[in-house]
C-alpha positions as CSV (number, residue, x, y, z in Angstrom):
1,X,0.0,0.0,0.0
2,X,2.5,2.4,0.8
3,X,4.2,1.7,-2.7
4,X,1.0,2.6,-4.1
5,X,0.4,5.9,-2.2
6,X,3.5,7.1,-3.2
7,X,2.8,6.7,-6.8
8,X,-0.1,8.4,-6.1
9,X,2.0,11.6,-4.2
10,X,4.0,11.9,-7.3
11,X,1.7,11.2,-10.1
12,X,-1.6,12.9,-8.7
13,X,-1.3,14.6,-5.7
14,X,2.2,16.9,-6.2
15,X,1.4,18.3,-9.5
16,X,-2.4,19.5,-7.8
17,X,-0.8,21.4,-5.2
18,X,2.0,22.7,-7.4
19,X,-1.1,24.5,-9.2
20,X,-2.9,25.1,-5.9
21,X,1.0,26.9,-5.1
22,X,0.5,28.8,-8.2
23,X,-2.5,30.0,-8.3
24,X,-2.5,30.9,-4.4
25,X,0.5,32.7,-5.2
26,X,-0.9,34.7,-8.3
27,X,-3.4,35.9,-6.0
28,X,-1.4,37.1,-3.3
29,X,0.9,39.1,-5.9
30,X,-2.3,40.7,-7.0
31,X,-4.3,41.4,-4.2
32,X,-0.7,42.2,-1.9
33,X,-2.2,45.4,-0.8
34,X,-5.2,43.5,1.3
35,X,-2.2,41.4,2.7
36,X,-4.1,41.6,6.2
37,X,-7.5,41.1,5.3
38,X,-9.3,37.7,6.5
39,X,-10.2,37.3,2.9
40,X,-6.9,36.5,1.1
41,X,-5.9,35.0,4.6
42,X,-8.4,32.4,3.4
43,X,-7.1,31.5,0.6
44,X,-3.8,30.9,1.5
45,X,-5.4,28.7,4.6
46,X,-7.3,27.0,1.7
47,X,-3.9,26.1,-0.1
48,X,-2.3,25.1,3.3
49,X,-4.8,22.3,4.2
50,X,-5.0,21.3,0.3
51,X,-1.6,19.7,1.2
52,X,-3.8,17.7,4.3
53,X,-6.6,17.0,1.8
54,X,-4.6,15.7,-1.3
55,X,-2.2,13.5,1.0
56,X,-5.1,12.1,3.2
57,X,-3.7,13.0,6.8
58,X,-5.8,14.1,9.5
59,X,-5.2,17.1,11.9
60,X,-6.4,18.2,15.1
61,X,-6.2,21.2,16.6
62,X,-6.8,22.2,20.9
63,X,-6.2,25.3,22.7
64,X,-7.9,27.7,20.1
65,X,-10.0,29.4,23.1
66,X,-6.1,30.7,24.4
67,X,-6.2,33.3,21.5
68,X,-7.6,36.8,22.5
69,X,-9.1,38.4,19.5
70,X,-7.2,41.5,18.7
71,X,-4.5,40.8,20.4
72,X,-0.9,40.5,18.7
73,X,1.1,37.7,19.7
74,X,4.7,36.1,19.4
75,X,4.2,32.6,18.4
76,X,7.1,30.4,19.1
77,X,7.0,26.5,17.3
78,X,9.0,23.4,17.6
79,X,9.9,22.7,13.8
80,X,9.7,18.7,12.8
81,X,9.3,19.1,9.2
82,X,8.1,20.9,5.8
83,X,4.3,20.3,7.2
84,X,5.0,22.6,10.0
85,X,4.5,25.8,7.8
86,X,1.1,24.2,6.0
87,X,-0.4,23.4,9.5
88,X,0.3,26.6,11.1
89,X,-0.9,28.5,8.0
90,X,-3.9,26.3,7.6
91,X,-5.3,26.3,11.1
92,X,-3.8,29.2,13.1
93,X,-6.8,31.7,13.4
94,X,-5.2,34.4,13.6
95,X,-3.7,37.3,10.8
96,X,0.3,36.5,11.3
97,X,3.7,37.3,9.0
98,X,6.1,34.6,9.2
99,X,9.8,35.0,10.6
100,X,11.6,33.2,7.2
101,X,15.3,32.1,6.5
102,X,16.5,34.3,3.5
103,X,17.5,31.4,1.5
104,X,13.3,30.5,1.0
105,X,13.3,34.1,-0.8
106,X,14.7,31.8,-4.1
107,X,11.8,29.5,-4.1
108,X,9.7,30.3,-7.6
109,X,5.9,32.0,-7.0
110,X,6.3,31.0,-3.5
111,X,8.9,33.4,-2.6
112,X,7.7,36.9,-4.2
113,X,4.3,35.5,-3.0
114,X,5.5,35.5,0.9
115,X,7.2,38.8,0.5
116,X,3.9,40.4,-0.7
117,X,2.2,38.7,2.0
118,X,4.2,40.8,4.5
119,X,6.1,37.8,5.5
120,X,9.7,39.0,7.0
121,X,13.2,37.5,5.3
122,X,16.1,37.4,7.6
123,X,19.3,36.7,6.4
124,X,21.3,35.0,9.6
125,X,24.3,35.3,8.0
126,X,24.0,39.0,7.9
127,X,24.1,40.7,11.3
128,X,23.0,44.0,9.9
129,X,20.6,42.9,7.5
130,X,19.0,40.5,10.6
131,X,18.3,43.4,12.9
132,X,16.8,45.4,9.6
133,X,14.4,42.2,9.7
134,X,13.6,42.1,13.2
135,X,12.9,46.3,13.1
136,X,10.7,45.2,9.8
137,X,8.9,42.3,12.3
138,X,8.4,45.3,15.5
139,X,6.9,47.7,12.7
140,X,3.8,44.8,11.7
141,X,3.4,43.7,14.6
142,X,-0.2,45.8,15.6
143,X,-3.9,45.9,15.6
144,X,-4.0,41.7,16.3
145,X,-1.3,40.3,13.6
146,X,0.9,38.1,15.1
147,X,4.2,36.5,14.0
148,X,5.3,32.7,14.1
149,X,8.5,31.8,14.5
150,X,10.4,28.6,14.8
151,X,13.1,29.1,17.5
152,X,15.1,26.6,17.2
153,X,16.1,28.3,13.7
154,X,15.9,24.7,11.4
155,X,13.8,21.4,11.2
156,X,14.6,18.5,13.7
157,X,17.0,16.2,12.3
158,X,15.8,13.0,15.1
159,X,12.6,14.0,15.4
160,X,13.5,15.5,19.3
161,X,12.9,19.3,20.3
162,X,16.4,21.5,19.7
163,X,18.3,24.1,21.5
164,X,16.3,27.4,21.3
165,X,17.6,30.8,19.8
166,X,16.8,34.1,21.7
167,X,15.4,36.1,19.1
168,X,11.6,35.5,19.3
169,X,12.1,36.5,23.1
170,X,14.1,39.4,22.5
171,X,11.3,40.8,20.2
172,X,8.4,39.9,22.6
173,X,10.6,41.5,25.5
174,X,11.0,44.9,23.5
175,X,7.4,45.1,22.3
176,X,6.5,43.9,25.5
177,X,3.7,41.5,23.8
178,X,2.8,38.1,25.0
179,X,4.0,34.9,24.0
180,X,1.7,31.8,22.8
181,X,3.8,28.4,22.4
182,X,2.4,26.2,19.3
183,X,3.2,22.2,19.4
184,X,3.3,20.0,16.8
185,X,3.2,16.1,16.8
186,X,2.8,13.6,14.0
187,X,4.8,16.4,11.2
188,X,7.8,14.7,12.0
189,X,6.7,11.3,11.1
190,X,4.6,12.3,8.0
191,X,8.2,13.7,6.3
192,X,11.3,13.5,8.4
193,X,14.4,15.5,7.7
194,X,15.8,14.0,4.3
195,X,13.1,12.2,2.9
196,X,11.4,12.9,0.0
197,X,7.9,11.1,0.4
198,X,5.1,11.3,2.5
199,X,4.2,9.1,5.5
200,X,0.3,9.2,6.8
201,X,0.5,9.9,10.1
202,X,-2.5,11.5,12.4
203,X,-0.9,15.2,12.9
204,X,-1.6,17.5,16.3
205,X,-1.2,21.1,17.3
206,X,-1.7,22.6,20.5
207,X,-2.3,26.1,21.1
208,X,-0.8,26.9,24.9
209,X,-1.8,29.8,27.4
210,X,-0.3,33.2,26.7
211,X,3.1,33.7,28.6
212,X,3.9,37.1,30.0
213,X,7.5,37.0,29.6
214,X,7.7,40.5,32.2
215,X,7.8,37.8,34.9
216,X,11.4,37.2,33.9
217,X,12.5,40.6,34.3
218,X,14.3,41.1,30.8
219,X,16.2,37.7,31.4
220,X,15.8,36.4,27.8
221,X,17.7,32.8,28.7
222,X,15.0,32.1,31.6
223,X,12.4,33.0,29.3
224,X,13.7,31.0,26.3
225,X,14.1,28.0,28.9
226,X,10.3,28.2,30.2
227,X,8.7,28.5,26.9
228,X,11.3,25.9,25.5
229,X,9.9,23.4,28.3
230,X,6.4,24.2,27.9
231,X,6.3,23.1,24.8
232,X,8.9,19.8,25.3
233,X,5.8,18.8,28.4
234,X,3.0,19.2,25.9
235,X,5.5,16.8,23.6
236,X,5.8,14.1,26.2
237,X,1.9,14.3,27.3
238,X,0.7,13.9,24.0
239,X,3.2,10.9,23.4
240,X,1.4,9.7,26.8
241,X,-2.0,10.6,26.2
């Protein structure tokens, strides 16, 4: 069976989405200035959870009622795999810009189609041209649009929760805006790092209480820690559950 579902990824499913990709992206390059509106939000939710449809995985989401309406937020994710990005974007109710490497900037429609989305590049490599991003990230960040970003910079190479880089915290500490931690379960086993097929695999992401990271008194390490092992518990309970 599995021989046969990956015949059908390749011959069927892929070439849908890569005119779903197309098309979503088309419409984001034209309708760029309503980057924020709920309507063109929708679409590119409806391309995200194509990728669920076509490829026949289930997903289920908890913790929705932690979102305040019109609140902005700093969304922080573990990152297990490519699937990440599609659930986020497919079931995240919320207006948010994504926090992206630089290097997804070459990636055809889909690049020039996040950059007139209002999605943020950040070139790591570039000290100057990082903080330029993160300035870019403070200046969206108002009237309820959030940001995602994955902390621990890359996808999981074992399938366990990485180290945790400070500069989701830094931004939420300047801004002085809440954080909400995001878990994922079951990405990791649908794709994991270096394979080229899908797996079907039930998929999970919990939406945690906002954290007021003023209760760690600008100490961005203790903050990063907490977060980090809020979401490493919710890992572990949903292995459990």
């Amino acid at each position: 069976m599995q021989v046969l579902y990956v015949i059908y990824q390749y011959l069927i499913a892929w070439p849908i989405l890569a005119l779903c990709t197309i098309f979503t992206a088309v419409t984001t390059m034209i309708f760029q200035h309503w980057r924020n509106s709920w309507w063109l939000h929708g679409v590119q939710a409806w391309w995200s959870r194509m990728f669920f449809y076509m490829m026949f995985l289930p997903v289920t989401i908890s913790g929705t009622e932690n979102i305040r309406k019109g609140q902005s937020y700093i969304f922080v994710s573990n990152h297990q795999s490519m699937f990440d990005v599609w659930v986020i974007y497919g079931w995240l109710p919320v207006i948010f810009k994504w926090l992206m490497k630089a290097e997804l900037r070459k990636v055809p429609f889909v690049g020039s189609a996040c950059k007139a989305a209002g999605h943020v590049y950040v070139d790591r490599r570039n000290t100057r041209s990082a903080a330029e991003s993160i300035k870019e990230v403070e200046r969206v960040l108002r009237d309820g649009v959030c940001t995602v970003i994955f902390p621990e910079g890359t996808r999981t190479k074992n399938g366990q929760l990485g180290a945790f880089k400070r500069g989701a915290f830094q931004i939420a500490m300047d801004l002085n805006l809440p954080v909400i931690p995001l878990t994922l379960t079951g990405c990791y086993e649908v794709m994991p790092y270096g394979k080229a097929y899908v797996r079907r695999h039930p998929i999970h992401m919990h939406i945690g209480k906002e954290i007021d990271l003023s209760q760690f008194e600008g100490d961005r390490d203790r903050a990063m820690d907490y977060v980090r092992q809020q979401i490493q518990d919710t890992i572990d309970a949903t292995k459990h559950a």
